[in-house]
C-alpha positions in Angstrom: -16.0 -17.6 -4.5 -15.8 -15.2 -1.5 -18.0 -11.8 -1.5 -15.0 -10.4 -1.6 -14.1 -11.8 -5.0 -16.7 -11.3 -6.3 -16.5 -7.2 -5.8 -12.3 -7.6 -6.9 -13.7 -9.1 -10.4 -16.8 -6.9 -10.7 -14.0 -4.0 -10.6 -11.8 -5.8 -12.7 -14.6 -6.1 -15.4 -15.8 -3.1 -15.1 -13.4 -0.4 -14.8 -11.3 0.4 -18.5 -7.8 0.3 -16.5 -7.6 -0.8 -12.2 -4.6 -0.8 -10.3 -4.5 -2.7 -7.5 -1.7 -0.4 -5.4 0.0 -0.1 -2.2 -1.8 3.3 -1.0 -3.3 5.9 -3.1 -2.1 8.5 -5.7 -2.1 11.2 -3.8 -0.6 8.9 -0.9 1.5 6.0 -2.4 3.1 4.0 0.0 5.6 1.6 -2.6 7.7 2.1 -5.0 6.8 -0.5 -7.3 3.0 1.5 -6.8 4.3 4.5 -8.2 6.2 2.9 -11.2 3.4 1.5 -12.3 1.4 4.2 -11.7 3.9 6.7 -13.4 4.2 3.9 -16.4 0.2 4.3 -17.0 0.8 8.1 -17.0 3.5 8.2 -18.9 1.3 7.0 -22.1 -1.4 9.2 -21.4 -3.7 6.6 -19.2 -5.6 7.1 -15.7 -7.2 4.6 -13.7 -9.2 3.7 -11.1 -6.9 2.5 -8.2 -7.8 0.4 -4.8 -5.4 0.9 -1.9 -5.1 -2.6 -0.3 -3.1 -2.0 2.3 -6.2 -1.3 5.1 -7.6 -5.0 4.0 -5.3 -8.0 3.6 -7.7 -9.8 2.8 -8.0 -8.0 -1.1 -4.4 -9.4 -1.5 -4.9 -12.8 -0.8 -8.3 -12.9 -2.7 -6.9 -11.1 -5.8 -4.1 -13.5 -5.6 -6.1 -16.1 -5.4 -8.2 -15.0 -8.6 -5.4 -13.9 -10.7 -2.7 -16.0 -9.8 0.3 -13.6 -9.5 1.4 -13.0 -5.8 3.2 -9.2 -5.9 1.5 -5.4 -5.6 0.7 -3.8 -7.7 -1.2 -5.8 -10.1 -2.5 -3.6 -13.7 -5.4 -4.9 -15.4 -6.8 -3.1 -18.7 -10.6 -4.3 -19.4 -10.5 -7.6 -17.7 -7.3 -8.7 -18.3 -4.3 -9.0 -16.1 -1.7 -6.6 -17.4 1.0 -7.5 -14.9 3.3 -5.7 -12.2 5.0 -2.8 -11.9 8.2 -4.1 -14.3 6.4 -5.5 -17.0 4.2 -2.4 -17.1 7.4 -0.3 -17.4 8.4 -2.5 -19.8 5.7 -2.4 -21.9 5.2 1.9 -21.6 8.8 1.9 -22.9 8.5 0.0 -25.9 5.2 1.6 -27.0 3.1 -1.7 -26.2 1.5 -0.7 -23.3 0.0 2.4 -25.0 -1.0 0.0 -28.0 -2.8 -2.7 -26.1 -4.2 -0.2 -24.1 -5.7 1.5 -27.5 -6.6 -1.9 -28.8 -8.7 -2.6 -25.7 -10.4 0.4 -25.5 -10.1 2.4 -28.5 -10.2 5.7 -28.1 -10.2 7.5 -25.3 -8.4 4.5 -23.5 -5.8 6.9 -22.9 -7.5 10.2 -22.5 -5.2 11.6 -19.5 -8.3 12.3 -17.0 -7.8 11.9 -13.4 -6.8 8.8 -11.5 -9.9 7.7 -9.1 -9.4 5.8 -5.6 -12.1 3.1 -5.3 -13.2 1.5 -2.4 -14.1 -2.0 -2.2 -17.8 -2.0 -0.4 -20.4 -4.5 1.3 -24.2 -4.3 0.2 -26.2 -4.0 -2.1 -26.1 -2.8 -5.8 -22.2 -1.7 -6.7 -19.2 -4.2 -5.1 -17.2 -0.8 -5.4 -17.2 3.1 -5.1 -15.3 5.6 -6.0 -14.0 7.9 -3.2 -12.1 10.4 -4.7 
């Protein structure tokens, strides 16, 4: 496994909800970014979010770890939640904000602030978050 793997599933296991997005979101630069996101926000959720467009690497590693080839990808605690269809799929029938409470229990979807995270080299945390 690549280092940079490794920091893509140290964020994955350790951030509640991660979105793995085209831009930011204050900046989005895709559509299917902002359905997603809106989809999380729509049932109350906010996540930590990693741009991958200024690294193309990220894409091809988390593709290579998770197996599905489109951005953005929506993990809740570890587990691959799917794009940005399935996750407006799942808002609308009340499922997303149901597996979301059953993998985190309360406060899974306690409305706080989205945070952009940076995937980073070194020493201690794979990850930070920016903003």
């Amino acid at each position: 496994m690549s280092a940079l793997q490794e920091r893509i599933r140290e964020v994955v296991e350790t951030e509640p909800i991660v979105v793995f997005m085209k831009g930011t979101p204050q900046w989005i630069a895709c559509g299917n970014s902002s359905r997603a996101l809106d989809a999380l926000r729509s049932v109350g959720a906010s996540a930590a979010t990693i741009d991958i467009l200024p690294d193309p690497q990220i894409r091809q590693d988390l593709t290579a770890l998770y197996g599905w080839p489109t951005v953005p990808q929506v993990f809740v605690k570890g587990e691959l939640v799917g794009g940005a269809d399935i996750v407006e799929e799942l808002a609308a029938s009340g499922e997303l904000a149901a597996e979301i409470d059953k993998r985190l229990g309360d406060g899974g979807r306690n409305g706080g602030e989205e945070r952009v995270v940076e995937l980073v080299e070194g020493s201690g945390s794979a990850f930070r978050v920016v903003s």
